[in-house]
C-alpha positions in Angstrom: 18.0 -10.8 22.6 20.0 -8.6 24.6 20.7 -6.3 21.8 16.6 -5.7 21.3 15.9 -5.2 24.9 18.9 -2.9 25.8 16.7 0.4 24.5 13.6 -0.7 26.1 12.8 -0.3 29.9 11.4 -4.2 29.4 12.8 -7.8 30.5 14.4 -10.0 27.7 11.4 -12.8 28.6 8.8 -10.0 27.5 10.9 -8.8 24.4 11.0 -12.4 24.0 7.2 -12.8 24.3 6.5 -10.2 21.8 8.8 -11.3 19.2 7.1 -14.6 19.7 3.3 -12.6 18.9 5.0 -10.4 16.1 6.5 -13.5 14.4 3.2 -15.8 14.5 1.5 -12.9 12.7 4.1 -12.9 10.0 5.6 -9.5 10.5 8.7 -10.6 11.8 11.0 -13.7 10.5 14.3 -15.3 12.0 16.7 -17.0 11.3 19.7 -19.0 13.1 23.7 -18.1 12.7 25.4 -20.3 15.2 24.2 -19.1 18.6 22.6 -16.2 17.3 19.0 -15.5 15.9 18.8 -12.5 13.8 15.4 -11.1 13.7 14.0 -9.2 10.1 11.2 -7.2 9.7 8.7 -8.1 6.7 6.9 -5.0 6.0 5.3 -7.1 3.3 1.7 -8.0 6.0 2.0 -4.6 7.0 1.4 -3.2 3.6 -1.4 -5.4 3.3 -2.9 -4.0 6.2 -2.7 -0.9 5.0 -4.3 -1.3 1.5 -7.1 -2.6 3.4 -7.4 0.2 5.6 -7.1 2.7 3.0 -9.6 1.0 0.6 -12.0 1.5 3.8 -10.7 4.9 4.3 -11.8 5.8 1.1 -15.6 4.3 1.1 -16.1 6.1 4.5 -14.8 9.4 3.6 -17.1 9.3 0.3 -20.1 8.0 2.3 -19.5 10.5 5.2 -19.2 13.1 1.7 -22.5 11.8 0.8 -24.5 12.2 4.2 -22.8 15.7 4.5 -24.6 16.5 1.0 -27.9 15.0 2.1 -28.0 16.8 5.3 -26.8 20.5 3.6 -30.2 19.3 1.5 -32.3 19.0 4.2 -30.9 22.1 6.1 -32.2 24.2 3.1 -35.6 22.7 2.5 -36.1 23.1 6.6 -34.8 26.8 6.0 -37.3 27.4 2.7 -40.6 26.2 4.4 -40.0 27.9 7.8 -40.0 31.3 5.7 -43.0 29.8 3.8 -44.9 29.7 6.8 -44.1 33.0 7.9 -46.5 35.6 7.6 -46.0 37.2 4.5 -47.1 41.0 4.2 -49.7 42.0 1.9 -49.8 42.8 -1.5 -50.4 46.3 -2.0 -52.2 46.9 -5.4 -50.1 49.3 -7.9 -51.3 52.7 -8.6 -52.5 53.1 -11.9 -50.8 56.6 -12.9 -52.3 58.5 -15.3 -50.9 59.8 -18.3 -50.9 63.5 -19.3 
């Protein structure tokens, strides 16, 4: 234990504390060589975690995609009937030119 805390600016009973938290949710495992307890890391949970998030990740970036799209939409149909409520000028009728 005093190995783990020496880097840390924390008490052996808190380093113990949080081994205790980080082994009941499986990321860390121990084991026992005569007096000593070495500690080892399964990343295993952690990559697990991960795929999770990044399955999420994806469907929010595609929905957020989506709603970016819809918006865009909306922007131009706002755009195209504020100029068709504009006055328009009017229509001058063509000059018929005659032909020699």
């Amino acid at each position: 234990m005093g190995e783990l805390a020496e880097p840390f600016a924390m008490s052996q009973p808190a380093i113990s504390k949080h081994l205790k938290v980080l082994e009941r949710a499986g990321l860390i495992s121990h084991g026992r060589q005569a007096q000593r307890r070495p500690r080892r890391l399964d990343p295993k949970p952690l990559a697990e975690v991960n795929q999770w998030l990044e399955d999420y990740r994806r469907h929010w970036e595609a929905s957020f995609r989506e709603l970016d799209q819809v918006l865009e939409e909306l922007k131009a149909l706002e755009a195209g009937s504020e100029q068709s409520t504009q006055p328009q000028p009017p229509i001058r009728p063509r000059r018929k030119v005659k032909k020699p």
